[in-house]
N, C-alpha and C positions, 0 to 999 in steps of 0.2 A: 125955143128948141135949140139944142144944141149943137154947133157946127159937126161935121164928120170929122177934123179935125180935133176940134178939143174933146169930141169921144174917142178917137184915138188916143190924143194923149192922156186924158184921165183914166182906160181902159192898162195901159202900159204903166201907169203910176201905181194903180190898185195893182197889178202883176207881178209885174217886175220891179221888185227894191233897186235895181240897180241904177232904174229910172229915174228914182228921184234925187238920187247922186249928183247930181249935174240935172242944167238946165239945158232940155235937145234942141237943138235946129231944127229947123223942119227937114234938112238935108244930109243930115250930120247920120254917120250910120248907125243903125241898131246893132247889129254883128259884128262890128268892130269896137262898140263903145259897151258892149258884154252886155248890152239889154235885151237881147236874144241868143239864144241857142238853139239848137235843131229842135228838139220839145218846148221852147218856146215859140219855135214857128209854127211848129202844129197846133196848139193852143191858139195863137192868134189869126191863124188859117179860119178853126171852128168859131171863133170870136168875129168874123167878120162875117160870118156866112151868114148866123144867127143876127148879127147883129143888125145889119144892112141889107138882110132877103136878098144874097148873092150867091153863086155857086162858085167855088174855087177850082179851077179846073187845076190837076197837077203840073201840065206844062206852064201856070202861069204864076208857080210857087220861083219866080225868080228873082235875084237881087234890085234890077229895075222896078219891080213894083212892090218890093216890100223891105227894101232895105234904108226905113228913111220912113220919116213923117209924110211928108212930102209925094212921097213914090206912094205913099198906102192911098194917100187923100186921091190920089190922084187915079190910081186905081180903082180905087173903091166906086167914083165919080164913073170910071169909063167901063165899068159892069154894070153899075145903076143907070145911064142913059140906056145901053146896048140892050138892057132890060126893059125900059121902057118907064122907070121908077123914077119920081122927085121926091127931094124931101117933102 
């Protein structure tokens, strides 16, 4: 099985071309580095929700949790515990 990470990242490679321009950090930003745009945050909004049985709440569409490898893994992680979900 596949980390939530490298489904992140393979999820961002198949999407976004801009992805695979460069090789991401896990910290390095999305929004800054043109791998997102506001319709690409809502795409990856739906891509996580589907993906990972989470609910994206709107207050939690914020830079700290999704602007970054890093900040998604990590989020994704602290809805999936709060949910009660393991891999």
């Amino acid at each position: 099985m596949q980390s939530i990470e490298q489904r992140v990242r393979k999820f961002l490679r198949e999407t976004f071309p801009v992805a695979n321009e460069t090789e991401l950090t896990a910290e390095q930003s999305l929004l800054e580095s043109g791998v997102l745009d506001s319709i690409g945050v809502l795409n990856l909004m739906t891509w996580l929700e589907r993906e990972f049985a989470i609910y994206v709440e709107d207050h939690e569409v914020v830079p700290e949790n999704i602007d970054g490898i890093g900040a998604l893994v990590r989020y994704v992680e602290s809805k999936r515990a709060e949910a009660g979900l393991t891999e």
